[in-house]
mmCIF entry with sequence, helices, sheets and N, C-alpha, C, O atoms, coordinates in Angstrom:
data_MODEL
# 
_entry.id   MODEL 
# 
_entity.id                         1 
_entity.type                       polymer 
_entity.pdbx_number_of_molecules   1 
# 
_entity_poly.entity_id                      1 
_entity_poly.type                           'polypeptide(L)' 
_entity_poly.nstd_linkage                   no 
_entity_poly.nstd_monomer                   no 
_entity_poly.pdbx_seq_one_letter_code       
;(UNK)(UNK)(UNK)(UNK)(UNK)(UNK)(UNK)(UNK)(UNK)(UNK)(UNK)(UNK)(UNK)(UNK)(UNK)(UNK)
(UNK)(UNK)(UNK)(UNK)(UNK)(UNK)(UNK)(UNK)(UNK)(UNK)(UNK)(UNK)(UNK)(UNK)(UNK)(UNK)
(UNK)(UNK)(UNK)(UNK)(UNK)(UNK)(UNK)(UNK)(UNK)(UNK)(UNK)
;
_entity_poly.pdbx_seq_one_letter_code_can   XXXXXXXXXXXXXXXXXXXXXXXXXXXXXXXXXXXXXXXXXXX 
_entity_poly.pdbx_strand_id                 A 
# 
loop_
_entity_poly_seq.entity_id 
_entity_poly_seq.num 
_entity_poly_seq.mon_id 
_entity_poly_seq.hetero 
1 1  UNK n 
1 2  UNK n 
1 3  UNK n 
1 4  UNK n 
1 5  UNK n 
1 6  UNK n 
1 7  UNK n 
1 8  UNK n 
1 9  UNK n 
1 10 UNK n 
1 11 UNK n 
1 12 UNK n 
1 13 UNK n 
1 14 UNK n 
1 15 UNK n 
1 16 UNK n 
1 17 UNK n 
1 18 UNK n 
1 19 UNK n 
1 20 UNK n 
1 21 UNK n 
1 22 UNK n 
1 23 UNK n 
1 24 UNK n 
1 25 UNK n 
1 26 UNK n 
1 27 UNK n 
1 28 UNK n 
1 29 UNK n 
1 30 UNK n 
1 31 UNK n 
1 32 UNK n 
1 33 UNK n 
1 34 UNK n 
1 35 UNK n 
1 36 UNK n 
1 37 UNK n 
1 38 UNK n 
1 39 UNK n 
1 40 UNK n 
1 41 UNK n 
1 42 UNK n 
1 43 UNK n 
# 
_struct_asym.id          A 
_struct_asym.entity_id   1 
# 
loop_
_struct_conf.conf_type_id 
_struct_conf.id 
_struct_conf.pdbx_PDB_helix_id 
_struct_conf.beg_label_comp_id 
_struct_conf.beg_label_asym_id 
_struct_conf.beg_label_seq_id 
_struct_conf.pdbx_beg_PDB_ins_code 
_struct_conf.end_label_comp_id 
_struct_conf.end_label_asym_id 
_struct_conf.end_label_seq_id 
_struct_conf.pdbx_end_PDB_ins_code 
_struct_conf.beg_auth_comp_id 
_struct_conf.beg_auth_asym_id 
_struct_conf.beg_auth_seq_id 
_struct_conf.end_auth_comp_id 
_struct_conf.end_auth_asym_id 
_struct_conf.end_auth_seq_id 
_struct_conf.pdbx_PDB_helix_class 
_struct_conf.details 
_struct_conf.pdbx_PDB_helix_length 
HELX_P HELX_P1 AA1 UNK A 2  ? UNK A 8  ? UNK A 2  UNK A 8  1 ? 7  
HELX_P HELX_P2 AA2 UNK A 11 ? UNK A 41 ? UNK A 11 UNK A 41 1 ? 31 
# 
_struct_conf_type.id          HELX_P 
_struct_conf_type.criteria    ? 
_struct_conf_type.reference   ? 
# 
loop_
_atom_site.group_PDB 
_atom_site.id 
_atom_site.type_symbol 
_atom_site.label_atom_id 
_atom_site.label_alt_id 
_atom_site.label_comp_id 
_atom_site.label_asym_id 
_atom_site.label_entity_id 
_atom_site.label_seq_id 
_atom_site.pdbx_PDB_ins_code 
_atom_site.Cartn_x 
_atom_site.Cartn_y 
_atom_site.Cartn_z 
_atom_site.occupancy 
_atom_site.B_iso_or_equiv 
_atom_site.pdbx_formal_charge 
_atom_site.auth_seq_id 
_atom_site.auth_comp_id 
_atom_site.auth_asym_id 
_atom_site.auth_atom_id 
_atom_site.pdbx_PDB_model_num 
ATOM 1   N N  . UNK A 1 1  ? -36.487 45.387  -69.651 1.00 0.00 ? 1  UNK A N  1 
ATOM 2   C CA . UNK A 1 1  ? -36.169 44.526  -68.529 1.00 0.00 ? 1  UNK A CA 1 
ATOM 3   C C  . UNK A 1 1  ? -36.745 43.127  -68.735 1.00 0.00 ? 1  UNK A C  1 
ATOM 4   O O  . UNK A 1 1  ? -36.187 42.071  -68.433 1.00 0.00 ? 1  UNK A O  1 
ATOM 5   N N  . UNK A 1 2  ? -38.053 43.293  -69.345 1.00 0.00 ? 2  UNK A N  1 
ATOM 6   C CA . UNK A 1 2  ? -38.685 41.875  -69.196 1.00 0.00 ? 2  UNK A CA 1 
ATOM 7   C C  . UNK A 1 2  ? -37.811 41.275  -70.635 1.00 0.00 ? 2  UNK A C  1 
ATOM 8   O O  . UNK A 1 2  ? -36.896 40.502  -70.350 1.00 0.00 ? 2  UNK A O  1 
ATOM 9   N N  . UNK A 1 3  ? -37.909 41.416  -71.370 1.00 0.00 ? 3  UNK A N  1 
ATOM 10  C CA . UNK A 1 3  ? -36.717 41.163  -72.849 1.00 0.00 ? 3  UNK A CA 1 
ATOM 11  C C  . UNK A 1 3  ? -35.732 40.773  -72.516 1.00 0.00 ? 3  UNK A C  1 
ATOM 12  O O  . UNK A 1 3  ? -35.438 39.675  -72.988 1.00 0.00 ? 3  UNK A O  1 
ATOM 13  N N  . UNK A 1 4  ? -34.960 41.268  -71.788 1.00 0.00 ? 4  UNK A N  1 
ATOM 14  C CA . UNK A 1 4  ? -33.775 41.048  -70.708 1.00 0.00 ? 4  UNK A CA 1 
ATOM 15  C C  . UNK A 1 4  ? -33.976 39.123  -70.095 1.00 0.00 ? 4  UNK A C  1 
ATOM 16  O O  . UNK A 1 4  ? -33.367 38.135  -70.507 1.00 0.00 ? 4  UNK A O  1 
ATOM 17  N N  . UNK A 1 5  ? -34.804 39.198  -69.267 1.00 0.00 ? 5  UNK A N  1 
ATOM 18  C CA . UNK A 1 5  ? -35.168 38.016  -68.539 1.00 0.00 ? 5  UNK A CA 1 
ATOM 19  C C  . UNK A 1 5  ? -35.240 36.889  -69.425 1.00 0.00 ? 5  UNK A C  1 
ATOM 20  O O  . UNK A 1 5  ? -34.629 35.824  -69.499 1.00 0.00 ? 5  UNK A O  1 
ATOM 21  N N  . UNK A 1 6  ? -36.102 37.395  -70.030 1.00 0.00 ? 6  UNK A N  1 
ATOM 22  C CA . UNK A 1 6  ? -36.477 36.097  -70.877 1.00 0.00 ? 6  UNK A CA 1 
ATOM 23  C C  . UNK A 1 6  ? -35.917 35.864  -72.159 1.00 0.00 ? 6  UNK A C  1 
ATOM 24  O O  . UNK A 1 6  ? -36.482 35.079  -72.920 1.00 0.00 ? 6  UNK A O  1 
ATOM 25  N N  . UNK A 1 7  ? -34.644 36.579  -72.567 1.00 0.00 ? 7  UNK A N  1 
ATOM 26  C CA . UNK A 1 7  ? -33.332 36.133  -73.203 1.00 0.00 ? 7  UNK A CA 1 
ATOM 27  C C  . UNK A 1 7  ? -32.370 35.512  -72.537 1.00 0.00 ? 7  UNK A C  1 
ATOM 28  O O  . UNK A 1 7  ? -31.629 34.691  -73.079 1.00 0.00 ? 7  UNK A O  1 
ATOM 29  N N  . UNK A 1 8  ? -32.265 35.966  -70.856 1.00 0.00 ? 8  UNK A N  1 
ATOM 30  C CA . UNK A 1 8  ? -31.118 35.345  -70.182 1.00 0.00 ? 8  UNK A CA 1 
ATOM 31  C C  . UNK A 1 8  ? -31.734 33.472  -69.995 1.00 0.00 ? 8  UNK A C  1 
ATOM 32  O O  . UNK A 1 8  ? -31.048 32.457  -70.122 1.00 0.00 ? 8  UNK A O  1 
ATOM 33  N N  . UNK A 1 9  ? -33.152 33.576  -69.681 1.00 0.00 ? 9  UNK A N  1 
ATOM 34  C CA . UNK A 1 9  ? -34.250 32.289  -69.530 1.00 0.00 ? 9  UNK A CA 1 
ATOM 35  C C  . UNK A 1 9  ? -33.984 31.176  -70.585 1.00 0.00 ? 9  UNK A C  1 
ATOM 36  O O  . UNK A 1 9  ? -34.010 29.975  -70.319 1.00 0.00 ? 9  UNK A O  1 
ATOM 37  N N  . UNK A 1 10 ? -33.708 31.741  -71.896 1.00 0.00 ? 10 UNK A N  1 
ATOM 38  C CA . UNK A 1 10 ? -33.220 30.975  -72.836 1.00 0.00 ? 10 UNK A CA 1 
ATOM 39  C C  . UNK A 1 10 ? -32.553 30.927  -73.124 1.00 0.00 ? 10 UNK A C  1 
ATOM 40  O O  . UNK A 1 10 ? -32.468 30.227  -74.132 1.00 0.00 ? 10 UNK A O  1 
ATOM 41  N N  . UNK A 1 11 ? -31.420 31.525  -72.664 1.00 0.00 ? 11 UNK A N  1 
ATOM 42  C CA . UNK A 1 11 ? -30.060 31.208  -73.110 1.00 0.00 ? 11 UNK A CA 1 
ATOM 43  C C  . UNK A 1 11 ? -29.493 30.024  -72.137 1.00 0.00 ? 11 UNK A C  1 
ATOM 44  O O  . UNK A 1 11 ? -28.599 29.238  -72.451 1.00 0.00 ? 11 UNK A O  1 
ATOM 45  N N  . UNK A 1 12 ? -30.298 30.058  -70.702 1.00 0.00 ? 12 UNK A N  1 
ATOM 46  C CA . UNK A 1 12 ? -29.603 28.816  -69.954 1.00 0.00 ? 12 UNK A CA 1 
ATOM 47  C C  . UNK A 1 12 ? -30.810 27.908  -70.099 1.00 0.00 ? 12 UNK A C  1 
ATOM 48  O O  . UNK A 1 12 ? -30.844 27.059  -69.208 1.00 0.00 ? 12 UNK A O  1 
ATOM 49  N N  . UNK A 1 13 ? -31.537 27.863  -70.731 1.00 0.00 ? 13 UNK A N  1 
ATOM 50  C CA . UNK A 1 13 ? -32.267 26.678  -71.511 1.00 0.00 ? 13 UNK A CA 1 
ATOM 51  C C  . UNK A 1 13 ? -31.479 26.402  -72.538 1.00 0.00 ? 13 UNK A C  1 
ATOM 52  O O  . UNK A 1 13 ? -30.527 25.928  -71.919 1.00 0.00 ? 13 UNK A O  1 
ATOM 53  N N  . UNK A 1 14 ? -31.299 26.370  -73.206 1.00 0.00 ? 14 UNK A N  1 
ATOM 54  C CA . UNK A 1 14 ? -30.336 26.153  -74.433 1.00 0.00 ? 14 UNK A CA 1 
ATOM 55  C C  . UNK A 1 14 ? -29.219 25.447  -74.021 1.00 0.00 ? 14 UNK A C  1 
ATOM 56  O O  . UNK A 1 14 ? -28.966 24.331  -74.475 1.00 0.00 ? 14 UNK A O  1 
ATOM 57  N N  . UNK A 1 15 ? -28.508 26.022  -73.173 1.00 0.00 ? 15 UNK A N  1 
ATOM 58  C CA . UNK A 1 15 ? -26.865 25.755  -72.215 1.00 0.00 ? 15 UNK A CA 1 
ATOM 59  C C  . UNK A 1 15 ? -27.518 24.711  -71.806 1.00 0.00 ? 15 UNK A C  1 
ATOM 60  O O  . UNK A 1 15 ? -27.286 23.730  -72.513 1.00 0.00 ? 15 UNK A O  1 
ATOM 61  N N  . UNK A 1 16 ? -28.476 24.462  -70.673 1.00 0.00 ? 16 UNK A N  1 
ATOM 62  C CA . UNK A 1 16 ? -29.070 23.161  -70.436 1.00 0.00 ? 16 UNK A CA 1 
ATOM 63  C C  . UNK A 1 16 ? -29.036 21.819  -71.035 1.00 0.00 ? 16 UNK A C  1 
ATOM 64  O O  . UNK A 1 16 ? -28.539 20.777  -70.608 1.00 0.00 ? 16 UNK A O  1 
ATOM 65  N N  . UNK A 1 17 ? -29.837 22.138  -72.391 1.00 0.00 ? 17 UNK A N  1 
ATOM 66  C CA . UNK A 1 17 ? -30.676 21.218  -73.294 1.00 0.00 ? 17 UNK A CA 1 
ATOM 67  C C  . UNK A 1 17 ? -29.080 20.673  -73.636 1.00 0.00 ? 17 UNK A C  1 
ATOM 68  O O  . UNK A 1 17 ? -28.805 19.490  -73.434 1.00 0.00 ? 17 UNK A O  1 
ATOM 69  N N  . UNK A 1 18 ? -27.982 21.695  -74.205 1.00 0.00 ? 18 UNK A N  1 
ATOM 70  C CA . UNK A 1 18 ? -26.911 20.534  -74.744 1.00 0.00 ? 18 UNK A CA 1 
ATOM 71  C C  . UNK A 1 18 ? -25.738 20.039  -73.629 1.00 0.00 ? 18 UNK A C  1 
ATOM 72  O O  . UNK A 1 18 ? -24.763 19.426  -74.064 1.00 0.00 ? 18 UNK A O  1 
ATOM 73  N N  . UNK A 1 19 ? -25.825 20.252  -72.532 1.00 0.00 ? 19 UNK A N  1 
ATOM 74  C CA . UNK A 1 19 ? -25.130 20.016  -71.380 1.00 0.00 ? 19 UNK A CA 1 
ATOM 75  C C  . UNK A 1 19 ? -25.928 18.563  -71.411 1.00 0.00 ? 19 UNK A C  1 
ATOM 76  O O  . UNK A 1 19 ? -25.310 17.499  -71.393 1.00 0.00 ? 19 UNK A O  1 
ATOM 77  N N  . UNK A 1 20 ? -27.252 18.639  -71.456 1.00 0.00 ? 20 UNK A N  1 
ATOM 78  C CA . UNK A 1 20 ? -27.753 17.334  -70.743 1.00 0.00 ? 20 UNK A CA 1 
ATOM 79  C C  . UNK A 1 20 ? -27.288 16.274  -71.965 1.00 0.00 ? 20 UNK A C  1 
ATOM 80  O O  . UNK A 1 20 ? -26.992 15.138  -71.593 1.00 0.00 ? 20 UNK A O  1 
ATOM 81  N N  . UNK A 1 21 ? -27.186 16.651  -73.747 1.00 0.00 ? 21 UNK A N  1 
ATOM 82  C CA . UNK A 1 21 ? -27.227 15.735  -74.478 1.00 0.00 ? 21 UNK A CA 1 
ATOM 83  C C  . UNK A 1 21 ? -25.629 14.710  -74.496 1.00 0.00 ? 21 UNK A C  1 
ATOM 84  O O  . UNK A 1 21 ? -25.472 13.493  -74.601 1.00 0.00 ? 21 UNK A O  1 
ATOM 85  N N  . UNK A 1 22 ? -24.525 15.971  -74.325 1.00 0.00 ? 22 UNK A N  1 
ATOM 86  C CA . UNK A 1 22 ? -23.297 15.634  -74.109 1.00 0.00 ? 22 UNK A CA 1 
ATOM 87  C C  . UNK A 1 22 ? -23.450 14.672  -72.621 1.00 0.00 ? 22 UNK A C  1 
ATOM 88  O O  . UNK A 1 22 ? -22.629 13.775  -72.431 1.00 0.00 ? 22 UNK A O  1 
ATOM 89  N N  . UNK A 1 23 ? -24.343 14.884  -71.798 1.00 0.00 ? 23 UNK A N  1 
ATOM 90  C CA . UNK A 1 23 ? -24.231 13.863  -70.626 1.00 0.00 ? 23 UNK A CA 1 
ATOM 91  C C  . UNK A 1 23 ? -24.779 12.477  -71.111 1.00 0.00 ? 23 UNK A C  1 
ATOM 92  O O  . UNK A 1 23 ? -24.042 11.493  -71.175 1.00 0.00 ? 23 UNK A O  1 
ATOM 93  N N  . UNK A 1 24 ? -25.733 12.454  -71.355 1.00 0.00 ? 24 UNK A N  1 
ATOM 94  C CA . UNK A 1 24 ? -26.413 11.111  -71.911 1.00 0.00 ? 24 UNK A CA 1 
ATOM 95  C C  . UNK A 1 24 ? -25.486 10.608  -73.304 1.00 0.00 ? 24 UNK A C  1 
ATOM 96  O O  . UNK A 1 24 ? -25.837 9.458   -73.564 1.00 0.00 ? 24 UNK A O  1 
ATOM 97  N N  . UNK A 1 25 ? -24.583 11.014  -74.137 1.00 0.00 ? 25 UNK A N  1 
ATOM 98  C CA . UNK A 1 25 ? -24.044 10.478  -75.066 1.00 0.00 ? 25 UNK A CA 1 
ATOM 99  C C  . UNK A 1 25 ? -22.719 9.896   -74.190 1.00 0.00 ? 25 UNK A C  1 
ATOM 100 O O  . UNK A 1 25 ? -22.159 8.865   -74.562 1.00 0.00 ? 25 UNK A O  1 
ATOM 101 N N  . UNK A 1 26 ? -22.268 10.632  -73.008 1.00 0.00 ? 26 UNK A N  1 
ATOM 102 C CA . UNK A 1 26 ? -21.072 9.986   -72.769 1.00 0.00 ? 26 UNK A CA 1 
ATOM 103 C C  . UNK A 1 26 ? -21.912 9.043   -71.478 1.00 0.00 ? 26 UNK A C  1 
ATOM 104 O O  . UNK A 1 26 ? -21.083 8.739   -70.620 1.00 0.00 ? 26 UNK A O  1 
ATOM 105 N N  . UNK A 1 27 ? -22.857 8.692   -71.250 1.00 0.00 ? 27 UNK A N  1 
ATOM 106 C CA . UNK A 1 27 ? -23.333 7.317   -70.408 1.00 0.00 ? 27 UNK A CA 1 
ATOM 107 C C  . UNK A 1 27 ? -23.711 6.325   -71.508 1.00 0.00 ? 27 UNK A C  1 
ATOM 108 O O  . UNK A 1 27 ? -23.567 5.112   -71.355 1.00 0.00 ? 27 UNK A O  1 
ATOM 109 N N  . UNK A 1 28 ? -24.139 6.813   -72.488 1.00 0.00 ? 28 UNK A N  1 
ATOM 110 C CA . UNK A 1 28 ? -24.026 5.556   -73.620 1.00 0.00 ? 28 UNK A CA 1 
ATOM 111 C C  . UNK A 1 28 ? -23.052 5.311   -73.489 1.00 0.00 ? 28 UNK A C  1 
ATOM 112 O O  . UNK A 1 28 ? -22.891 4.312   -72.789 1.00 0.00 ? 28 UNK A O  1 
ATOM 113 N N  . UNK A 1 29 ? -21.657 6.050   -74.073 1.00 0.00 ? 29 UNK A N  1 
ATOM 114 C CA . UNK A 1 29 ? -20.866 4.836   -74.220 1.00 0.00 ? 29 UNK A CA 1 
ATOM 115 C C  . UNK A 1 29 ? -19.921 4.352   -73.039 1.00 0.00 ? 29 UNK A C  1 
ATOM 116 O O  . UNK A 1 29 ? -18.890 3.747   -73.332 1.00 0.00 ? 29 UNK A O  1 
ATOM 117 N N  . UNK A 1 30 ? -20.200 4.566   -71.893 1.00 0.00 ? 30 UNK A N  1 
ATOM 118 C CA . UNK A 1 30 ? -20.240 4.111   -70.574 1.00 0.00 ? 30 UNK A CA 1 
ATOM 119 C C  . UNK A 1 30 ? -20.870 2.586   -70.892 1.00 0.00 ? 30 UNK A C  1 
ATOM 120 O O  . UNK A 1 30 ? -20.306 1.491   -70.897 1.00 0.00 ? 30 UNK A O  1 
ATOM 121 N N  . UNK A 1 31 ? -22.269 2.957   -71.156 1.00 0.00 ? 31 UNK A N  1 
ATOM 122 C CA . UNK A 1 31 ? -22.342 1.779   -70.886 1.00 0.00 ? 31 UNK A CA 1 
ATOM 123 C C  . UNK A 1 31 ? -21.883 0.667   -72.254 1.00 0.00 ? 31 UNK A C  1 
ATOM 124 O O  . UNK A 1 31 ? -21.631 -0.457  -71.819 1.00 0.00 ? 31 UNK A O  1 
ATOM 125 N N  . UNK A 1 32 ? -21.788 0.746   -73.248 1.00 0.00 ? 32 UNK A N  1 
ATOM 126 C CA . UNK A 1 32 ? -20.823 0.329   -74.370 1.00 0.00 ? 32 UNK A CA 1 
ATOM 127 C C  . UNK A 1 32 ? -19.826 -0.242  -74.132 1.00 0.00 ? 32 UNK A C  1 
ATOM 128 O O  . UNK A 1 32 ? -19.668 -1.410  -74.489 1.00 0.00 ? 32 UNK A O  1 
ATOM 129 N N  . UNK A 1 33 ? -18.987 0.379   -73.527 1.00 0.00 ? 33 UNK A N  1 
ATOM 130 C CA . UNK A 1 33 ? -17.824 0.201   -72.943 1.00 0.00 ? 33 UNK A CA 1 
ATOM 131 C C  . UNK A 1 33 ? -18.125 -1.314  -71.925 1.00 0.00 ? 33 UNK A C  1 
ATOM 132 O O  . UNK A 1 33 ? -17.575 -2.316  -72.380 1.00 0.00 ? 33 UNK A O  1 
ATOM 133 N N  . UNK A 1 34 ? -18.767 -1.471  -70.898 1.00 0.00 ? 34 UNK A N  1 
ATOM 134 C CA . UNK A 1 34 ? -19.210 -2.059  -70.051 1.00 0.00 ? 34 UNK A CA 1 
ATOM 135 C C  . UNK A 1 34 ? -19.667 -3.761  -70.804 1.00 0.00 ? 34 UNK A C  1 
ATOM 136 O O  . UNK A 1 34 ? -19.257 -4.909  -70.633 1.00 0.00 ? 34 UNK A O  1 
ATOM 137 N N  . UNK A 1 35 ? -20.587 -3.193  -71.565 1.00 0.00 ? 35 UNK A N  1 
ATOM 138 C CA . UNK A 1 35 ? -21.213 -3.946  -72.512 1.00 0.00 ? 35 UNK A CA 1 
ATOM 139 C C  . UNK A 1 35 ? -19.745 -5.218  -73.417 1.00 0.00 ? 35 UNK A C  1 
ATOM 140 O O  . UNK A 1 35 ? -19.586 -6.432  -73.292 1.00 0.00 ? 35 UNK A O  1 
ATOM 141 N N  . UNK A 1 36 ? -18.976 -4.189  -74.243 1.00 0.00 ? 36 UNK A N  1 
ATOM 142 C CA . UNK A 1 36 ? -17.770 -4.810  -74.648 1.00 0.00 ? 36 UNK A CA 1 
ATOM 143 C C  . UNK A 1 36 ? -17.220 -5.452  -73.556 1.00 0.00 ? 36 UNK A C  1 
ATOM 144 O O  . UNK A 1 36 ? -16.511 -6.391  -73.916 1.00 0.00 ? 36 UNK A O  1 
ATOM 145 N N  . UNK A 1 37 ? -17.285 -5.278  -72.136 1.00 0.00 ? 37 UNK A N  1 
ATOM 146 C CA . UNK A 1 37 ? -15.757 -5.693  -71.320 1.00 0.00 ? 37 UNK A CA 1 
ATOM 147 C C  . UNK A 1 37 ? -16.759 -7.372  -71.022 1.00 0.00 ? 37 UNK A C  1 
ATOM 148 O O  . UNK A 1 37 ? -16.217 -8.472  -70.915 1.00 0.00 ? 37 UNK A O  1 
ATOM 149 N N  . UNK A 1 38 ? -17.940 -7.170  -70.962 1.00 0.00 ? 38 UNK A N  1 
ATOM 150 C CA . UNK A 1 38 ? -19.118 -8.739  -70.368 1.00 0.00 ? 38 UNK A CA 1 
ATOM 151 C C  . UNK A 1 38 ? -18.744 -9.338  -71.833 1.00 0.00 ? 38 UNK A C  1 
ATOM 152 O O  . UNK A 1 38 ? -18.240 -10.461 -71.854 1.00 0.00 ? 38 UNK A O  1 
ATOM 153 N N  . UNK A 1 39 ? -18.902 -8.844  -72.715 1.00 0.00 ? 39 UNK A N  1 
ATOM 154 C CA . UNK A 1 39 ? -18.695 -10.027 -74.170 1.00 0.00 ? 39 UNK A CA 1 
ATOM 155 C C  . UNK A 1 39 ? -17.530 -10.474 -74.600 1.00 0.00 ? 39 UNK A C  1 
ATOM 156 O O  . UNK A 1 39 ? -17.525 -11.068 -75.678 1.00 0.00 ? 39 UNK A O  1 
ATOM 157 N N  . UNK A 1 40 ? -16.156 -10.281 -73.797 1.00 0.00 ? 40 UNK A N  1 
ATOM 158 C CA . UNK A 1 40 ? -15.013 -10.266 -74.116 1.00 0.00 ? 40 UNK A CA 1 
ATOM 159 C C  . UNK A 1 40 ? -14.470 -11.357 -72.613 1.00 0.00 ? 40 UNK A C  1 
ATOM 160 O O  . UNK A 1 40 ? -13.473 -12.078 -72.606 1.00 0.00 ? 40 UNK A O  1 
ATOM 161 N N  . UNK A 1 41 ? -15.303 -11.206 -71.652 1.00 0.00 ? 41 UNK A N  1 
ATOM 162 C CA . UNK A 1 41 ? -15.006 -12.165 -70.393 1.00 0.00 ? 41 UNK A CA 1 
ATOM 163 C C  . UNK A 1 41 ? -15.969 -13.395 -70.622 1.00 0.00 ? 41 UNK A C  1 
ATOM 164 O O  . UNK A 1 41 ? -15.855 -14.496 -70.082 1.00 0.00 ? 41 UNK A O  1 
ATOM 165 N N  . UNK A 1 42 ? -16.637 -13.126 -71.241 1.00 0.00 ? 42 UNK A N  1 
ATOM 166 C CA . UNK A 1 42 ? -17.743 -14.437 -71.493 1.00 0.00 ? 42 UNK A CA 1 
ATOM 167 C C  . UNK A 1 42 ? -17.614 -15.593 -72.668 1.00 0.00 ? 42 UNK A C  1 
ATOM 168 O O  . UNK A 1 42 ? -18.309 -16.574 -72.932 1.00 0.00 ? 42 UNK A O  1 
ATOM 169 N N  . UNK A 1 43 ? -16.008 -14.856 -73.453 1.00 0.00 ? 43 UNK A N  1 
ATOM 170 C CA . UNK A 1 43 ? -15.526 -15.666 -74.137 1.00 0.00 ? 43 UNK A CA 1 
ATOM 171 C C  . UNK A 1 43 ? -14.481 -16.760 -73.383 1.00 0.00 ? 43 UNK A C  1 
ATOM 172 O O  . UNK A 1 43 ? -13.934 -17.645 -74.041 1.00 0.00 ? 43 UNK A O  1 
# 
């Protein structure tokens, strides 16, 4: 049971850890994006 727990514990740690990396890679290029549209109006 306890083996149990603390496989399910890390498996949505894991699910976590790359949920959050795919979030922060697509606000980079959010802000990229953003970034290009100010250097392209400032011409």
């Amino acid at each position: 049971m306890r083996k149990t727990v603390l496989h399910l514990l890390a498996g949505l740690t894991a699910l976590l850890a790359l949920t959050a990396c795919n979030t922060v890679q697509g606000v980079g290029q959010d802000i990229q994006a953003g970034g290009r549209a100010i250097e392209r109006a400032a011409r």
